[in-house]
C-alpha positions as CSV (number, residue, x, y, z in Angstrom):
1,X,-48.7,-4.9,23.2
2,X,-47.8,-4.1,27.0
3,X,-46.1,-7.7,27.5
4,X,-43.9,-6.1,24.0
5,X,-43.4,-2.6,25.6
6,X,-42.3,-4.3,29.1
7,X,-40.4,-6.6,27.1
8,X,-38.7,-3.8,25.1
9,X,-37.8,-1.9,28.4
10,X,-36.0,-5.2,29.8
11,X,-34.2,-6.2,26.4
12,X,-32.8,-2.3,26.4
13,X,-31.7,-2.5,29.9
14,X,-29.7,-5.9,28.7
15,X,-28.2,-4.3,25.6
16,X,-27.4,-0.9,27.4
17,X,-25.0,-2.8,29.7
18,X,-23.2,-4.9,27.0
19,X,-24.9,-8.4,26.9
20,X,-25.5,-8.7,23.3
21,X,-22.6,-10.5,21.7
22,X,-19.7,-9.0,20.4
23,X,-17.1,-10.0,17.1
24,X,-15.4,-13.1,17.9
25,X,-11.4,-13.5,17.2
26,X,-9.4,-16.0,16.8
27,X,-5.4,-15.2,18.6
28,X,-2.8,-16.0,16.4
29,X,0.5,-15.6,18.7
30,X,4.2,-16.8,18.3
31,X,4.1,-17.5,21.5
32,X,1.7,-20.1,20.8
33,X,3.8,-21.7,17.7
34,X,1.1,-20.7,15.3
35,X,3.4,-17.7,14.1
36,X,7.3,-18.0,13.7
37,X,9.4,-16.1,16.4
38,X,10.5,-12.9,15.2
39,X,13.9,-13.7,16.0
40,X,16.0,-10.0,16.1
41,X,18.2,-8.3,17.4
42,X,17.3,-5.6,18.9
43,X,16.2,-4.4,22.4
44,X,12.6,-3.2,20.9
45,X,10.5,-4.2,18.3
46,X,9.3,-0.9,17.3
47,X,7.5,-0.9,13.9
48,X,4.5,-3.4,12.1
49,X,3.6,-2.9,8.5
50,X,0.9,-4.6,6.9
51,X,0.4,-4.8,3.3
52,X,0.7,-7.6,0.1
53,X,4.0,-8.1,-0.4
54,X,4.2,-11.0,-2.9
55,X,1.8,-10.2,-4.9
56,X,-0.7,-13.2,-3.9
57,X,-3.4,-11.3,-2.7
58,X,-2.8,-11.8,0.6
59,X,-1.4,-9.2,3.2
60,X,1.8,-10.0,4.6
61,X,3.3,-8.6,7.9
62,X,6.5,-6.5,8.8
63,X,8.1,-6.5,11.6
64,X,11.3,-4.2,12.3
65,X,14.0,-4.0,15.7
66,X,15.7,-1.2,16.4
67,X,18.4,-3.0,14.4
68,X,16.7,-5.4,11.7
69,X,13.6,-6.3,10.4
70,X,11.8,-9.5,8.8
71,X,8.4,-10.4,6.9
72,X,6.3,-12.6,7.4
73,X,5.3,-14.3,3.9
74,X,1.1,-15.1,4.5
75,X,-0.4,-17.8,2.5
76,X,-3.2,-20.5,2.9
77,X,-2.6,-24.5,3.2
78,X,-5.8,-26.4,3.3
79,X,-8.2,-23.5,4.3
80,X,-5.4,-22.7,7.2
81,X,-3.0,-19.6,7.3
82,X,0.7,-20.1,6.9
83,X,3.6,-17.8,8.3
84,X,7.0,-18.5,6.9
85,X,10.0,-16.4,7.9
86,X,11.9,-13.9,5.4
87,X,14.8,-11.5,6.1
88,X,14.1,-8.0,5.0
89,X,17.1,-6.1,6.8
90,X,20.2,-8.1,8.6
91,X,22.1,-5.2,9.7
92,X,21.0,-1.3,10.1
93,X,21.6,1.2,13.4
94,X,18.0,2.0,15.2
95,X,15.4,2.3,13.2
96,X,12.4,4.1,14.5
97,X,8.8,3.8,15.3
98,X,6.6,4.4,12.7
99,X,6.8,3.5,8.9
100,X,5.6,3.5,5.6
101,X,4.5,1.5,2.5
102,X,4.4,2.5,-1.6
103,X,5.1,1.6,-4.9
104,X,8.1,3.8,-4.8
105,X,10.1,2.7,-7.6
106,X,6.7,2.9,-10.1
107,X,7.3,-1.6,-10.8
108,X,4.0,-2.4,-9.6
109,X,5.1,-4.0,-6.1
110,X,4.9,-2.3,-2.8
111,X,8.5,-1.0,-1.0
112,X,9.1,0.1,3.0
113,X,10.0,2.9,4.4
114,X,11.5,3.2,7.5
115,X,13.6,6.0,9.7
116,X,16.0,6.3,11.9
117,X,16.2,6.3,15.9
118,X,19.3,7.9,16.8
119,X,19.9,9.4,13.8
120,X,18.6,12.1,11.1
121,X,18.6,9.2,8.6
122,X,15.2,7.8,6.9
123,X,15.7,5.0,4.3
124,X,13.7,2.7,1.6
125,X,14.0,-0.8,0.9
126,X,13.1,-1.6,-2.5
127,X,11.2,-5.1,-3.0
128,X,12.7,-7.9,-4.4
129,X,9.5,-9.6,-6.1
130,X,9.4,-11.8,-7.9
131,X,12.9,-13.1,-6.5
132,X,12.5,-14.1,-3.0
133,X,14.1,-16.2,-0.5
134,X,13.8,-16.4,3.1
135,X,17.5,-15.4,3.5
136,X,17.9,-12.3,1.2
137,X,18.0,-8.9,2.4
138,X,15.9,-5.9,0.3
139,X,18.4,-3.6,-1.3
140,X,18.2,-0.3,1.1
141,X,18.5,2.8,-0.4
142,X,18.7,6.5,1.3
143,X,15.7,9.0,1.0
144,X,17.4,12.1,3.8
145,X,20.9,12.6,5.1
146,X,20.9,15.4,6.9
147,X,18.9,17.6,9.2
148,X,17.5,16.8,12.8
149,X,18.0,13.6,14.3
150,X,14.9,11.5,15.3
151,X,12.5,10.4,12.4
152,X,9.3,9.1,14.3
153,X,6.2,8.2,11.5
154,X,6.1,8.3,8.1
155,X,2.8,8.1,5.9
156,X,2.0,8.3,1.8
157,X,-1.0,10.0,0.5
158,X,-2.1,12.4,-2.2
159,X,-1.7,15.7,-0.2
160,X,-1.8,18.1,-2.6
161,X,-3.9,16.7,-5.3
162,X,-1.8,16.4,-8.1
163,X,-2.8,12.4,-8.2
164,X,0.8,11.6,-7.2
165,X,1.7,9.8,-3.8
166,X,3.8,12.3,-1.4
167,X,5.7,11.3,1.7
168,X,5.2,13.0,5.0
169,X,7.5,12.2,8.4
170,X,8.4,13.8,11.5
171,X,12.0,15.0,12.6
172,X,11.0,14.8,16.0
173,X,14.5,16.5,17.2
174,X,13.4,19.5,15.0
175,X,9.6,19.5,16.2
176,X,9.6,19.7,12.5
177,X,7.1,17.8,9.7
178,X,8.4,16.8,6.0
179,X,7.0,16.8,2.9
180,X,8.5,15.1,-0.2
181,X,7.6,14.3,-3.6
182,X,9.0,10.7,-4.5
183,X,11.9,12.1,-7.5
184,X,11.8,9.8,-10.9
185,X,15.1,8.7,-9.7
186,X,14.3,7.7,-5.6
187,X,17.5,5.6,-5.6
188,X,19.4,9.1,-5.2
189,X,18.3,10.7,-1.7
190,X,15.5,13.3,-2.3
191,X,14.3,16.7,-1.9
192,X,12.6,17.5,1.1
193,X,10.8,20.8,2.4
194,X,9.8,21.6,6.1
195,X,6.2,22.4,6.2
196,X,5.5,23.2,9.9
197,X,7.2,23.1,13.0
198,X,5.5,22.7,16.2
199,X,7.6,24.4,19.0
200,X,5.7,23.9,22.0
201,X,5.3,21.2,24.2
202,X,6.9,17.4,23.5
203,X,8.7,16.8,20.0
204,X,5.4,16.0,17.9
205,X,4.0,12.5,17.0
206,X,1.7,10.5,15.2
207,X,0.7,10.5,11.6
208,X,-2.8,10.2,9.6
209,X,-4.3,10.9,6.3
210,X,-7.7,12.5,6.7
211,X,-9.8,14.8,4.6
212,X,-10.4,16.7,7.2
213,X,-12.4,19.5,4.9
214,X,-14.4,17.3,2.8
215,X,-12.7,18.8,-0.2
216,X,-11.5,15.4,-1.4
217,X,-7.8,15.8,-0.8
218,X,-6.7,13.8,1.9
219,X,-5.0,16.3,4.8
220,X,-1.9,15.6,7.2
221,X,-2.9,15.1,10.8
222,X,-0.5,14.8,13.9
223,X,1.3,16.2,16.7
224,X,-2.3,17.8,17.9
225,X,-2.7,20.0,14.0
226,X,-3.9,19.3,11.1
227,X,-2.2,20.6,7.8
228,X,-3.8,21.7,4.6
229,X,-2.4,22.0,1.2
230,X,-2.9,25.9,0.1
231,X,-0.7,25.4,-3.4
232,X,2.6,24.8,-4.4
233,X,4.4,23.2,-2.1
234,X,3.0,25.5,1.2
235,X,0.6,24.0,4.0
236,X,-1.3,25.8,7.0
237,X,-1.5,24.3,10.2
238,X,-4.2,24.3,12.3
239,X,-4.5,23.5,16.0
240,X,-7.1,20.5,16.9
241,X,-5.2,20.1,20.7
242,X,-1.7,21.6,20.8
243,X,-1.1,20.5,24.2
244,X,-1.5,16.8,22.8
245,X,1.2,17.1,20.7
246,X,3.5,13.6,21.9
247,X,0.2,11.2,20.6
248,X,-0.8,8.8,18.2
249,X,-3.2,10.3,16.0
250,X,-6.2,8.2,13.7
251,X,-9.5,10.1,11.6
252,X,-12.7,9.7,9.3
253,X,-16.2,10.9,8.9
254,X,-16.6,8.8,12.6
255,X,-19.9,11.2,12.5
256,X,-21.7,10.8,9.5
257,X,-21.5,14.5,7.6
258,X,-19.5,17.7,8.5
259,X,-15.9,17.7,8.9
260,X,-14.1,13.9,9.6
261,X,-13.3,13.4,13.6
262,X,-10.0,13.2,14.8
263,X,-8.7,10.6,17.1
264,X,-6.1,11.2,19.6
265,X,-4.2,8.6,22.3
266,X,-1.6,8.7,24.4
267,X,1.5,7.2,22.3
268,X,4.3,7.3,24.4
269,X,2.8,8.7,27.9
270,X,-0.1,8.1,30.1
271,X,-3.3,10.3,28.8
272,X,-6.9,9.8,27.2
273,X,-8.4,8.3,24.0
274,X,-10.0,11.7,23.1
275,X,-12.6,12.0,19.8
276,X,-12.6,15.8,18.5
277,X,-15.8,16.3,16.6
278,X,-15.1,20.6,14.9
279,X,-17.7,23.0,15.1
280,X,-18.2,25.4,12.1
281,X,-15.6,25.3,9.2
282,X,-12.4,24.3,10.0
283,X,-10.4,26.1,7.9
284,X,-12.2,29.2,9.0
285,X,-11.9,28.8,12.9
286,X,-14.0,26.4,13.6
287,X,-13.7,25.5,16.9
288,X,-12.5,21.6,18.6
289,X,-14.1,19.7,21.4
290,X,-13.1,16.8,22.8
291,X,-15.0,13.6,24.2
292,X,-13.4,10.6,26.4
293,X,-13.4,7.5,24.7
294,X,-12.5,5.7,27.4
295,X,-13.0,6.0,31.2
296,X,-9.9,5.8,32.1
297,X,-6.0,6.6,31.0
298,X,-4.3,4.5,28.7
299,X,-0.6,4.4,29.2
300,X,1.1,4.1,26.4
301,X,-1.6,3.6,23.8
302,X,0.8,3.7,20.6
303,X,-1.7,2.3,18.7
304,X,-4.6,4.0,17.4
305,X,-6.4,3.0,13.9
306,X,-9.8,3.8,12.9
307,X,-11.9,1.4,10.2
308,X,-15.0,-0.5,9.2
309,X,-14.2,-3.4,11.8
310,X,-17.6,-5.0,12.3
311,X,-18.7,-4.1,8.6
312,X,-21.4,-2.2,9.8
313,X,-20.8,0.9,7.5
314,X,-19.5,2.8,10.7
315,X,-16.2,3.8,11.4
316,X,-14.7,2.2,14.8
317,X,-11.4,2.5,16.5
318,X,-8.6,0.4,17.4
319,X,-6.5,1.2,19.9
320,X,-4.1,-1.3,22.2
321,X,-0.8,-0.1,24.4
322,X,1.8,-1.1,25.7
323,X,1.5,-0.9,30.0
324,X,-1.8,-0.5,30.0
325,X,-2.2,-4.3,28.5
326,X,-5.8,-4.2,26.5
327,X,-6.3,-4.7,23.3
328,X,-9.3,-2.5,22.2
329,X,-12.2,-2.0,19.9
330,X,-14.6,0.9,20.1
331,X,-17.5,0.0,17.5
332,X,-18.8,3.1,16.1
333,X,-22.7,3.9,15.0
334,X,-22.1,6.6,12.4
335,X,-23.8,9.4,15.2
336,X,-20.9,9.5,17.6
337,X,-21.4,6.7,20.1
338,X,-19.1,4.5,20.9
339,X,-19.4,0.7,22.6
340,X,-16.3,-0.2,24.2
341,X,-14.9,-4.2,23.8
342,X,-11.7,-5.5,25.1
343,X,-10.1,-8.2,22.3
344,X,-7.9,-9.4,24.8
345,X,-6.1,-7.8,28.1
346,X,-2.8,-9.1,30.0
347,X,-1.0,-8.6,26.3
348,X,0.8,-5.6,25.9
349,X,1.0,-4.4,21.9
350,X,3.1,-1.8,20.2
351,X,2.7,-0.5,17.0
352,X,-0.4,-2.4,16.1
353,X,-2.5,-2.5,12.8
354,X,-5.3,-2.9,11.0
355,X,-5.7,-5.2,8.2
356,X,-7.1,-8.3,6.4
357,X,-4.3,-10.9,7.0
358,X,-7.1,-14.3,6.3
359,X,-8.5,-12.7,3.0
360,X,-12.0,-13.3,4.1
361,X,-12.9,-9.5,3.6
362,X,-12.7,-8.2,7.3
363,X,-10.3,-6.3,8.8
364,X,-8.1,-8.6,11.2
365,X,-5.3,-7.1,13.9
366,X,-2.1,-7.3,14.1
367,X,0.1,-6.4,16.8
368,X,3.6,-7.2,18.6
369,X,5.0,-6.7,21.7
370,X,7.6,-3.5,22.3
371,X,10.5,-5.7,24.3
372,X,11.3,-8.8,26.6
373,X,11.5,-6.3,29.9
374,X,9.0,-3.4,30.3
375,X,6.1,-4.2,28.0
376,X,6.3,-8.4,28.9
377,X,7.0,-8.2,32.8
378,X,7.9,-11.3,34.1
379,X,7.9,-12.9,30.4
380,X,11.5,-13.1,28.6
381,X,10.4,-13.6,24.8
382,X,8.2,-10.9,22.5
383,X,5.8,-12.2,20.9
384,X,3.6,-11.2,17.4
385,X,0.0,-11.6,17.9
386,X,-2.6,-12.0,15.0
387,X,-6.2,-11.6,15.9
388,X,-8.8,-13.5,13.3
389,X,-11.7,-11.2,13.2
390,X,-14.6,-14.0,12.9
391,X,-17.4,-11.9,12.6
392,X,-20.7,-13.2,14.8
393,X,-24.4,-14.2,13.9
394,X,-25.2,-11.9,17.0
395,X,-23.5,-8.5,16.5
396,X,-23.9,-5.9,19.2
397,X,-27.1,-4.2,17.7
398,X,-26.9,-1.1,20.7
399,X,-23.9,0.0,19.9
400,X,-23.9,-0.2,15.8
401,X,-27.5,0.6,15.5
402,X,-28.1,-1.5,12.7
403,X,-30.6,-0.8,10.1
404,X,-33.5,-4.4,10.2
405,X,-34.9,-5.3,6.7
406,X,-35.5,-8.6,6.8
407,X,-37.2,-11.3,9.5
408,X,-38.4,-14.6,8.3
409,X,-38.6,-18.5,9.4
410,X,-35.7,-21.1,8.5
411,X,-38.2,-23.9,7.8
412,X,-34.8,-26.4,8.5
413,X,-34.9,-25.8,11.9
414,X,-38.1,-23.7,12.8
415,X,-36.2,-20.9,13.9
416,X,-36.4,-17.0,12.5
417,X,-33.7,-15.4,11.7
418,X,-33.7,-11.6,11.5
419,X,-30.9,-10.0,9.0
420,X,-29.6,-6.4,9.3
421,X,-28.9,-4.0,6.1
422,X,-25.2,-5.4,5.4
423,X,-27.4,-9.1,5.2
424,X,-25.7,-10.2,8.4
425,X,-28.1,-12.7,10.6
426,X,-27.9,-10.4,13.8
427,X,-30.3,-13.2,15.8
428,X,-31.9,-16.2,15.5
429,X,-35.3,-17.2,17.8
430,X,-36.2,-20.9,18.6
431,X,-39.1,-22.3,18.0
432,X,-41.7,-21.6,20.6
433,X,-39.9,-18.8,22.5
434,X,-41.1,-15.4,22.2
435,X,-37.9,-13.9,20.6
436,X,-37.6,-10.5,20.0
437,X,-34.4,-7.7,18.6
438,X,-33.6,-4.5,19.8
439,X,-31.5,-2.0,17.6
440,X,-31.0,0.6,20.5
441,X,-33.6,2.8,19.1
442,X,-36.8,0.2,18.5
443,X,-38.0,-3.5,19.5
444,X,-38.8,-6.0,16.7
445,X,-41.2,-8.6,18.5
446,X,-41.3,-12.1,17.0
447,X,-44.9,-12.3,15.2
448,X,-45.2,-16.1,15.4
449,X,-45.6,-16.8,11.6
450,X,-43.6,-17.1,8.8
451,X,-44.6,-14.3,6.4
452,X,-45.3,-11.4,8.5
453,X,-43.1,-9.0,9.6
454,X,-41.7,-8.4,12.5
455,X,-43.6,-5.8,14.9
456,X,-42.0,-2.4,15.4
457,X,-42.2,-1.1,18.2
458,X,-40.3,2.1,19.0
459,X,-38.7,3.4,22.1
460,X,-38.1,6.6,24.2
């Protein structure tokens, strides 16, 4: 039992600093040929969607310039992803950072939403399924006119709880945020109201859908506030970090119970990945504290998603930028730790995403770079970068504290292999060693046989 303890004291050390192994990826890049170049025309690439778009069951990938925007149409040849090049939008004047995705039009296929730069504009395209061709644009139609100029973010979600998808976007210029109900004509433009305006500090950023409450209706967070529904077409705001208003903003139940956590980066500027974790209620001033993810600034960290990446049943976070060239995963363990892993550095990424892109049940990412000249020094193409999430036979077990149930001997090959709650095989022991797993919390020693279990042995 002493040679376990000493052995469990040495294996923590190991896993404290990062030596078990982490999700392995697979980079994707146009650069490489493995993706088509993107091809526009304008200075930035500012905006990456990621949803089905042809209906095949596999996500597809916009990408948008200031002045047009293609898709990528994602299928499989012989086990092997395929990328062909469509036109979405030849022609339109700055579109903005941010957009949106919905069955607008109610015909069962998904349509963009985009807004304008330099503008007060914010449009839809409405999706041409089942008639597509790499060379036909999406007919564009106008949601907003008038008002502010500057429409950075949009997002759908059910915010007031009538089971009907609303849409919510910034006018920056304004410092104002917009609520609409999609009309049952959204061809004509549509009514909009202005349900908070944030007059201090930088023209607000950032847009998430959070049930922040737990009352089951997802809630607007961004610009540093969330906003809650309180009937009719009216919505409080409450302050989470009003000084932290120019960000990128992400959320969930990142802490198992109470309110859902609120993620904040940098967006635009040079700040802190911050986690706010709300004491008390939050609708009856509960009060926010804030936690570095990360120890150190992150210039420019535009992107910022939270979701199950490891399939662990935890919440992590995603977050990549644009000077400061990492692309990041923070893997959650349900409690509020966090164990930082760097995907890939030396590749700056704008306006990144989460989402499944191979179909194998994982979330993948998906990112771009922001322009030729500042966020690719020395490097005169963009590029879009796809990231296979491959899972891993030896997942990080510090960092996603994951639950063992299982040990027993592969007779093929004389190993054991010890499995984890989700049935992943989180490490396998060689014949004749003296193997044994750490979750961060307790040592599992090897028992040298093949139908006892392993041997707990708990820590500090």
């Amino acid at each position: 039992m002493q040679y376990y303890r000493a052995l469990f004291l040495a294996y923590f050390a190991l896993v404290s600093y990062g030596i078990c192994a982490d999700i392995s990826w697979t980079h994707l890049s146009s650069k490489s040929g493995d993706i088509p170049a993107p091809n526009l025309s304008g200075k930035y690439l500012v905006t990456t969607l990621v949803f089905d778009i042809d209906g095949n069951g596999i996500n597809d990938i916009v990408i948008g310039s200031y002045s047009d925007m293609i898709w990528y149409r994602t299928s499989k040849e012989g086990g092997n992803l395929k990328f062909e090049r469509y036109w979405l939008e030849k022609s339109i004047s700055e579109i903005e950072a941010g957009g949106a995705w919905a069955d607008i039009d109610g015909d069962g296929d998904i349509d963009v939403v985009q807004g304008a730069h330099g503008s007060c504009k914010v449009w839809w395209w409405e999706n041409p399924s089942p008639s597509f061709s790499p060379d036909k644009e999406w007919d564009m139609h106008t949601i907003k006119s008038s008002g502010g100029n500057q429409c950075h973010d949009q997002i759908f979600g059910d915010f007031d709880g009538d089971g009907k998808q609303e849409l919510c976007f910034w006018n920056n210029g304004g410092k104002q945020l917009y609520f609409s109900e999609i009309p049952s004509n959204p061809k004509s433009e549509w009514p909009y109201k202005n349900i908070a305006t944030i007059s201090t500090g930088n023209s607000p950023e950032g847009l998430a859908a959070v049930d922040i409450d737990g009352d089951g209706t997802d809630d607007i967070v961004g610009g540093g506030h969330w906003f809650r529904h309180t009937g009719g077409g009216s919505f409080k705001t409450y302050a989470i970090d009003a000084g932290y208003a120019f960000s990128r903003s992400a959320g969930g139940q990142l802490i198992k119970g109470g309110p859902a956590e609120v993620v904040i980066s940098s967006g635009d500027g040079n700040g802190p990945v911050n986690l706010y974790t709300c004491s008390g209620n939050p609708t009856a001033g509960g009060n926010w504290s804030s936690k570095k993810l990360i120890d150190y600034n992150v210039n420019a960290a535009h992107t910022l998603h939270t979701g199950d990446i490891d399939n662990d049943g935890n919440l992590d976070i995603f977050v990549a930028a644009v000077f400061t060239q990492e692309v990041i995963v923070l893997y959650g363990d349900g409690v509020g730790n966090f164990q930082k892993s760097i995907v890939k550095s030396g590749i700056s990424t704008h306006e990144g995403r989460l989402g499944d892109i191979d179909s194998d049940g994982d979330l993948d990412i998906i990112g771009k770079t922001l322009s030729n000249t500042k966020s690719n020094p020395g490097n005169s193409s963009v590029s879009v970068d796809v990231y296979l999430n491959n899972g891993s036979g030896s997942v990080d077990i510090n960092s996603t504290r994951l639950s063992i149930i299982q040990a027993k001997r592969d007779i093929a090959c004389s190993n054991t292999a010890v499995y984890a709650a989700n049935g992943r095989c989180i490490y396998v022991g060689k014949a004749g060693e003296r193997p044994a797993v750490c979750n961060g919390l307790c040592l599992f020693a090897n028992p040298h046989n093949a139908v006892s279990s392993f041997i707990k042995i708990p820590g500090r």
